[in-house]
C-alpha atoms as a printed R data frame, in Angstrom:
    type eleno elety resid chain resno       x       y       z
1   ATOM     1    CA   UNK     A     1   5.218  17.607   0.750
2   ATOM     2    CA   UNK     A     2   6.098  16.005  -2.848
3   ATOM     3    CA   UNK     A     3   8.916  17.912  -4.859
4   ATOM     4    CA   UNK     A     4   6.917  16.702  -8.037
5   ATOM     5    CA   UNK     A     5   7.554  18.947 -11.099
6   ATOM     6    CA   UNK     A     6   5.345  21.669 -12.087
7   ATOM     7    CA   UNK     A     7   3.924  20.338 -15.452
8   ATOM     8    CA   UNK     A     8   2.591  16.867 -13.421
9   ATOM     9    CA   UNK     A     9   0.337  19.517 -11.640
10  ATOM    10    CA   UNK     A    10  -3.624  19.068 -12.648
11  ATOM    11    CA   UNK     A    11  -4.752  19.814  -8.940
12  ATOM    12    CA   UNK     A    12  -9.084  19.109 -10.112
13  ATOM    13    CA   UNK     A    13 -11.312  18.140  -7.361
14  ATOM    14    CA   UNK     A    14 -13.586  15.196  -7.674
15  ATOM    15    CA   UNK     A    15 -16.713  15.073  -5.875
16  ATOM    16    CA   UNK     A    16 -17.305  12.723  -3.702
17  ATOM    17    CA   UNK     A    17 -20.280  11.668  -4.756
18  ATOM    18    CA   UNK     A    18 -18.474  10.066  -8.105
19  ATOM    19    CA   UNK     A    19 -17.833   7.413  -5.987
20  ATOM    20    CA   UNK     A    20 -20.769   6.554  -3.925
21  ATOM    21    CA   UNK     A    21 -23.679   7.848  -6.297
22  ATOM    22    CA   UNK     A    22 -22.250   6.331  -9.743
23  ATOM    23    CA   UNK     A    23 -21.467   2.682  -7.889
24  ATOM    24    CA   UNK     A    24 -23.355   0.075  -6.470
25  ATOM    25    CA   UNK     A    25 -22.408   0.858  -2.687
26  ATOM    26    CA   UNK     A    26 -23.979   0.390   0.859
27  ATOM    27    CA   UNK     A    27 -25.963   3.332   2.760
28  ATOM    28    CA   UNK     A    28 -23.253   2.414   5.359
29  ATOM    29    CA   UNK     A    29 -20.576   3.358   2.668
30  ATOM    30    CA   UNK     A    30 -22.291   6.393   1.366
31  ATOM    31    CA   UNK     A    31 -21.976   7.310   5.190
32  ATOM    32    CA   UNK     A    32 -18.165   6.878   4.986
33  ATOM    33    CA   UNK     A    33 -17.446   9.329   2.427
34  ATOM    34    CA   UNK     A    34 -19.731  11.802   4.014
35  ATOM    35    CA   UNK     A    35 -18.500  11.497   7.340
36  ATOM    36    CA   UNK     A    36 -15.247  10.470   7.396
37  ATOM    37    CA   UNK     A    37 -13.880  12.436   4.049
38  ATOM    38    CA   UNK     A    38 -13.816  16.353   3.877
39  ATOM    39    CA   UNK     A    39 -12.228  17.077   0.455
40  ATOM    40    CA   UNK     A    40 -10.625  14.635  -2.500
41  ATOM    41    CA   UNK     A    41  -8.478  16.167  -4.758
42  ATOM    42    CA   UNK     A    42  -6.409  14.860  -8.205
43  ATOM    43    CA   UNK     A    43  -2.779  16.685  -7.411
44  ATOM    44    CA   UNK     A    44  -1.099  15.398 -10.295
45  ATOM    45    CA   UNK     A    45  -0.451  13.410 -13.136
46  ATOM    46    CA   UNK     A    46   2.559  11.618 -13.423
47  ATOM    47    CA   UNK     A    47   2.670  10.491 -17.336
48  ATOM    48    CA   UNK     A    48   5.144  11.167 -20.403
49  ATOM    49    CA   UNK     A    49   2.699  13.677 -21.324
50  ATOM    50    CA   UNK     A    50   3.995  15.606 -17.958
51  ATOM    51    CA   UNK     A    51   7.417  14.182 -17.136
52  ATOM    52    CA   UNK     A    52   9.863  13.238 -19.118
53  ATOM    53    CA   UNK     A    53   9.529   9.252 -18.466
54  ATOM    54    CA   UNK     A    54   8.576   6.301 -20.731
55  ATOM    55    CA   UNK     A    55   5.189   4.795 -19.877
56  ATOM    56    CA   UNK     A    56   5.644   1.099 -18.588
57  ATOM    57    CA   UNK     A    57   4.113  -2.327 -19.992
58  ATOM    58    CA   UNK     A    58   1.657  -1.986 -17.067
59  ATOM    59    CA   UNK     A    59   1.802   1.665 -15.385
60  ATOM    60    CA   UNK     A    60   0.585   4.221 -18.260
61  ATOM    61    CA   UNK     A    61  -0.321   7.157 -15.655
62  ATOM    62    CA   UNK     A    62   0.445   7.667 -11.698
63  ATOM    63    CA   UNK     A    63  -2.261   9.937 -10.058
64  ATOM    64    CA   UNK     A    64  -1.808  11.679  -6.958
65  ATOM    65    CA   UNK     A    65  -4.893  11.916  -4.852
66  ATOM    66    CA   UNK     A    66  -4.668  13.874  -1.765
67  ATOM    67    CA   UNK     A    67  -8.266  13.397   0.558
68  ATOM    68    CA   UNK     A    68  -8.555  15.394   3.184
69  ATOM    69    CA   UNK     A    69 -10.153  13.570   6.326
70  ATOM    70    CA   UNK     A    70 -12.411  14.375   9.005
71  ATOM    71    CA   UNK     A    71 -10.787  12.517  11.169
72  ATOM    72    CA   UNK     A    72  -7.312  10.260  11.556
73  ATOM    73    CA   UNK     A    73  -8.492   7.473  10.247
74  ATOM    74    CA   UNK     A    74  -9.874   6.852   6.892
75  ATOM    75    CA   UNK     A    75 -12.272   3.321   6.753
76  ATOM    76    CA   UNK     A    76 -10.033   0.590   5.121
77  ATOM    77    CA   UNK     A    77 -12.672  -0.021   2.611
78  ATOM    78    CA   UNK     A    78 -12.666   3.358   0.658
79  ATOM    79    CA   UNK     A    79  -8.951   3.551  -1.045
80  ATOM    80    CA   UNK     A    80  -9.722   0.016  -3.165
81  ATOM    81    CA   UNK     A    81 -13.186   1.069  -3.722
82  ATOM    82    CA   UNK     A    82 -11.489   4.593  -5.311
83  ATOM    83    CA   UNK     A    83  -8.999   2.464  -7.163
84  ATOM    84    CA   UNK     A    84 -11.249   0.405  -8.919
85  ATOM    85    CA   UNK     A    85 -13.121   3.722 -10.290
86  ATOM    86    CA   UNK     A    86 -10.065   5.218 -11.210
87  ATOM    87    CA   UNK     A    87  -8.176   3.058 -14.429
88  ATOM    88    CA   UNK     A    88  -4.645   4.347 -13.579
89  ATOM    89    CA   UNK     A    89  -2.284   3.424 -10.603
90  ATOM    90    CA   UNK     A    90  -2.740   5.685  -7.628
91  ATOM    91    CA   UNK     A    91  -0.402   7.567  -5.249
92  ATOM    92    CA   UNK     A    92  -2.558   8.434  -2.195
93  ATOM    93    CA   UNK     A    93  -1.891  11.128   0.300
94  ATOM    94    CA   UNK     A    94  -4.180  11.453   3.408
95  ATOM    95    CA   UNK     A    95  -4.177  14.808   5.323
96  ATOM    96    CA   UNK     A    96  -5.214  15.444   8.611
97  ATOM    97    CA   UNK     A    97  -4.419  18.373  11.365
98  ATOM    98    CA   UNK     A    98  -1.426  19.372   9.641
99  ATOM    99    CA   UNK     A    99  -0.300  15.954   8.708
100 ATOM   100    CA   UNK     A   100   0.069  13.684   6.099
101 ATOM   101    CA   UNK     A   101   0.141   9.802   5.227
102 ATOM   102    CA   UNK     A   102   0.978   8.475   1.810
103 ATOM   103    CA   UNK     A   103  -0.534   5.235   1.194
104 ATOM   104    CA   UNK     A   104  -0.232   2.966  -2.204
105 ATOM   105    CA   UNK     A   105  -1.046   0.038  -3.305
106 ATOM   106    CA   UNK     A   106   0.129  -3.312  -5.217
107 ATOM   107    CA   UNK     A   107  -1.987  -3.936  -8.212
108 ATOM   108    CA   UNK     A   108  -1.621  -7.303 -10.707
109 ATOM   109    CA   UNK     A   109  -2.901  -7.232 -13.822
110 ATOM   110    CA   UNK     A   110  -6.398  -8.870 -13.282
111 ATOM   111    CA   UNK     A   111  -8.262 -10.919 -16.243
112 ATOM   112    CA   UNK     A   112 -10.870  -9.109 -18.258
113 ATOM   113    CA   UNK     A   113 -10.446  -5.556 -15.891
114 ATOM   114    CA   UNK     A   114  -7.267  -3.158 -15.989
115 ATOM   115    CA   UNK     A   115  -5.756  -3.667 -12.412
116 ATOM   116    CA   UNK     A   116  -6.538  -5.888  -9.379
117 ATOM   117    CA   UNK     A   117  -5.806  -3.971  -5.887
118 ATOM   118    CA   UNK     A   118  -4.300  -5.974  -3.658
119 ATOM   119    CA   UNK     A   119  -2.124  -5.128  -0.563
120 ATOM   120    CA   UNK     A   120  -1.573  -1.446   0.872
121 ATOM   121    CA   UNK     A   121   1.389  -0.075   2.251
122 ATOM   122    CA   UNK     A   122   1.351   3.386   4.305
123 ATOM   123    CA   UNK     A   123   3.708   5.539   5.694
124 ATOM   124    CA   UNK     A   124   3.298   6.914   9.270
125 ATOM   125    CA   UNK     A   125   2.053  10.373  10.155
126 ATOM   126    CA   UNK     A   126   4.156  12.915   9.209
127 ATOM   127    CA   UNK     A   127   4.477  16.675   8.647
128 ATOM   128    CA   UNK     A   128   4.205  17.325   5.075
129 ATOM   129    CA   UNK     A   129   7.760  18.308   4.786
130 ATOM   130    CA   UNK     A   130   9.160  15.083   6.740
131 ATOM   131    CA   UNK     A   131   6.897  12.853   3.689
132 ATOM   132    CA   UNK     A   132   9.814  12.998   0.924
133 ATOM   133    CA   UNK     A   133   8.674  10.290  -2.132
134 ATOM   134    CA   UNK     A   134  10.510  10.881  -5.459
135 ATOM   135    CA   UNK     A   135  10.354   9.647  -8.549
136 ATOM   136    CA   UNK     A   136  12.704   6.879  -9.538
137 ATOM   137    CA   UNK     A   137  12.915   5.093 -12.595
138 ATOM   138    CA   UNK     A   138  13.710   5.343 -16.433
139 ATOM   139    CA   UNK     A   139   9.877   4.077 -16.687
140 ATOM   140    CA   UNK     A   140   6.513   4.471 -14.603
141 ATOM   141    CA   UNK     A   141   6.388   0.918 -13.802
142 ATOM   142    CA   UNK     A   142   9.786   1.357 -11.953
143 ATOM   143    CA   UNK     A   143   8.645   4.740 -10.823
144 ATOM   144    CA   UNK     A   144   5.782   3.140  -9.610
145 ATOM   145    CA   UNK     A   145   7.236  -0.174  -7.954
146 ATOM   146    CA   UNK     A   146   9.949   2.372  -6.003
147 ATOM   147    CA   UNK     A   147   7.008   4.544  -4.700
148 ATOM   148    CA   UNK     A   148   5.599   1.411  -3.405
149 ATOM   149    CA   UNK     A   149   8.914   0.070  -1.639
150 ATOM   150    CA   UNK     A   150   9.584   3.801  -0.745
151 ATOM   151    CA   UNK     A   151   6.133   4.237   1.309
152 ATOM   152    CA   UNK     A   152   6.736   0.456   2.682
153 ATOM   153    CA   UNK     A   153   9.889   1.002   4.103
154 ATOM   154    CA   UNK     A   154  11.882  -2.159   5.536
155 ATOM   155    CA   UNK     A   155   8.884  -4.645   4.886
156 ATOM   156    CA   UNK     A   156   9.755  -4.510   1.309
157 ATOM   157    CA   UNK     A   157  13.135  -3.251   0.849
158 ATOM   158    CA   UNK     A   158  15.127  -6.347   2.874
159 ATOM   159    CA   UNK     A   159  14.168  -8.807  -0.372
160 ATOM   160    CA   UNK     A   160  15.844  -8.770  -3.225
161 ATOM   161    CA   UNK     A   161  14.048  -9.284  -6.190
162 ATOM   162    CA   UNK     A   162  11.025  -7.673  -8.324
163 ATOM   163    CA   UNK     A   163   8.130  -6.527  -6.609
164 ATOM   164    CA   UNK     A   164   5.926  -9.124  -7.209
165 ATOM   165    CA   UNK     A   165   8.505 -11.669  -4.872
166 ATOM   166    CA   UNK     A   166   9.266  -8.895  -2.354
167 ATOM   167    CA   UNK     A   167   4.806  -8.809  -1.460
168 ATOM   168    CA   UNK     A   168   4.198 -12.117  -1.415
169 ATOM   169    CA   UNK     A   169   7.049 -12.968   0.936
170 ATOM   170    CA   UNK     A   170   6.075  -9.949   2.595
171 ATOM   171    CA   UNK     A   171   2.529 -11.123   3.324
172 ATOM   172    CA   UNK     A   172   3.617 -14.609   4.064
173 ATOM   173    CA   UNK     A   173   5.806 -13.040   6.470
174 ATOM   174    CA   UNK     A   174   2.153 -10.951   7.883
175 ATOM   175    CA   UNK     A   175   0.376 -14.781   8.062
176 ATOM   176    CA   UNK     A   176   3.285 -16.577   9.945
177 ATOM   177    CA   UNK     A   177   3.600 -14.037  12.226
178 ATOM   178    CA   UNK     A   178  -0.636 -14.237  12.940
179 ATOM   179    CA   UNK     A   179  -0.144 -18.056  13.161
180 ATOM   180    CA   UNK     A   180   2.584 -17.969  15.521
181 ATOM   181    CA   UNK     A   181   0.467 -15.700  18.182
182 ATOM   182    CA   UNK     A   182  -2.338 -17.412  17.716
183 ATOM   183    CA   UNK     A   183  -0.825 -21.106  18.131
184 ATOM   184    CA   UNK     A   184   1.439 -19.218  21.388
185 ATOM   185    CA   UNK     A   185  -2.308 -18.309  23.169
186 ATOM   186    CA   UNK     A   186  -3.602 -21.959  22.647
187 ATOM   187    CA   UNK     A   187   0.115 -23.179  24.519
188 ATOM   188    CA   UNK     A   188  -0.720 -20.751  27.445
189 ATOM   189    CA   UNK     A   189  -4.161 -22.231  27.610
190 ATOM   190    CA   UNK     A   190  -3.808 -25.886  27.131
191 ATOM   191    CA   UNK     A   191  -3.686 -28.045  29.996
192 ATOM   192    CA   UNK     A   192  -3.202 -31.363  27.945
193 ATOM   193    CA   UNK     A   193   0.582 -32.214  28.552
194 ATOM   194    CA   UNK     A   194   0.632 -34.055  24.665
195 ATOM   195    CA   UNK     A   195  -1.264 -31.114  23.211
196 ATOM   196    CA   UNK     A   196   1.615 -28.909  24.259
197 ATOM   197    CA   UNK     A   197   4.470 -30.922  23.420
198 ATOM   198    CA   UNK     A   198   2.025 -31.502  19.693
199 ATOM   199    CA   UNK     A   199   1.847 -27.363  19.663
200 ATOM   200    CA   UNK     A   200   5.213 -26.575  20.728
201 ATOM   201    CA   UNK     A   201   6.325 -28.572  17.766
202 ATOM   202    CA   UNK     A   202   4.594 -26.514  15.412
203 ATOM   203    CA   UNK     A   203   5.269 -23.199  16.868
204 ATOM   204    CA   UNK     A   204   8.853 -24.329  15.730
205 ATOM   205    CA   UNK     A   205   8.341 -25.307  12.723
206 ATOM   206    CA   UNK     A   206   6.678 -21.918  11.879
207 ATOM   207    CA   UNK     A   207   9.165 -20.248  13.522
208 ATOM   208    CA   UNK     A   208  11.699 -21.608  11.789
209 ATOM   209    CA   UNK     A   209   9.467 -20.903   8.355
210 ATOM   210    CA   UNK     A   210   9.257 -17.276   9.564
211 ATOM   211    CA   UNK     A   211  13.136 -17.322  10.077
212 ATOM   212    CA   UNK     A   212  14.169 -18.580   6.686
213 ATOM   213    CA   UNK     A   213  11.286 -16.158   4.613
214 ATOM   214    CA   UNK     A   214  12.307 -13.263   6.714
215 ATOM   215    CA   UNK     A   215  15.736 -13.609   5.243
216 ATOM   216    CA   UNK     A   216  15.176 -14.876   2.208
217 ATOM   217    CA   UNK     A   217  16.438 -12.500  -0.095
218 ATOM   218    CA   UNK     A   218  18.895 -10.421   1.563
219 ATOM   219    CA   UNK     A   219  21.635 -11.846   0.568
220 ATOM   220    CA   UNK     A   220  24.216 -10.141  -1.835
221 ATOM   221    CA   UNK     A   221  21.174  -7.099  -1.104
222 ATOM   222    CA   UNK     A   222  22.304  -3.369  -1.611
223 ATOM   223    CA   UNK     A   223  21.159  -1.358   1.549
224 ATOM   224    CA   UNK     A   224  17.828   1.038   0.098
225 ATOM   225    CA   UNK     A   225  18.455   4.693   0.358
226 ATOM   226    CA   UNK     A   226  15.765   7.025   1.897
């Protein structure tokens, strides 16, 4: 599944109940984790104690967490509520009837507490040996930002730029693309001839906003190697 190296290996299983009975969480959470969540295991420790890689200004230690599921999908709610009890960035992998899913997310430096989660990126469902991640990097933050664009595929790795620039156009890129199918239903149900011309107008204009961010970027770009 992940050709890490054998000294990143700490393969400990945490209870579940660390995260529902230590935090202030719903009964309908609590009821997540016990239905939806079989096993959670801490797989490995990516850190210069293990590897032989410089820590970065922000990424100190990468943990792999594999949870085993119940079911094929895992509540969206439980992988930031995990990475806010854990202090270190996180590498998930989901399992599931023989399959896996690696899922990670982009954390900012947040004032007064370690990390901020903010958006997720996951692979598809895959065999374990189709899910190849490496590490990349002469430090974890690199290692770190290249698992990231690595599990993202194509959403992230068509901007140049740091990683920071390459998720917010992505998620501008996620809002235009809601506005424009939202503003194409009210066209298809207006009747008001100047309401259409007014909404056609702006379904251009975003268009042509969703044009130029999807291609910001790209230019002078080398092509990112799977």
């Amino acid at each position: 599944m992940l050709d890490l190296p054998a000294s990143t290996v700490f393969n400990k299983r945490i209870p579940k109940q660390k995260f529902y009975d230590n935090l202030t969480v719903t009964a309908q959470m609590k009821r997540i984790f016990v239905e939806q969540i079989s096993l959670i295991t801490w797989q490995n420790k990516i850190a210069p104690a293990t590897i032989n890689i410089a820590e970065g200004e922000s990424v100190k230690e990468i943990e792999v967490i594999v949870i085993r599921l119940n079911q094929r999908e895992l509540d969206k709610r439980v992988l930031p509520l995990i990475d806010k009890e854990i202090p270190y960035h996180i590498l998930f992998i989901l399992e599931y009837s023989g399959e896996v899913q690696a899922w990670v997310g982009y954390k900012e430096q947040a004032k007064n507490t370690p990390f901020k989660p903010g958006t997720y990126y996951h692979s598809d469902w895959l065999p374990p040996e189709a899910l190849n991640l490496r590490i990349d990097g002469l430090d974890l933050d690199k290692v770190y930002e290249n698992f990231i664009r690595q599990v993202a595929g194509e959403r992230l790795n068509a901007t140049a730029g740091d990683i920071k620039e390459a998720v917010e156009l992505d998620e501008r890129r996620k809002k235009l693309a809601k506005e424009i199918a939202s503003l194409e239903k009210k066209i298809q149900r207006e009747k008001q001839f100047s309401k259409q011309v007014e909404f056609n107008t702006e379904l251009k204009r975003l268009k042509m906003e969703l044009h130029g961010v999807s291609h910001r970027g790209t230019e002078n770009t080398e092509e990112y190697d799977d």
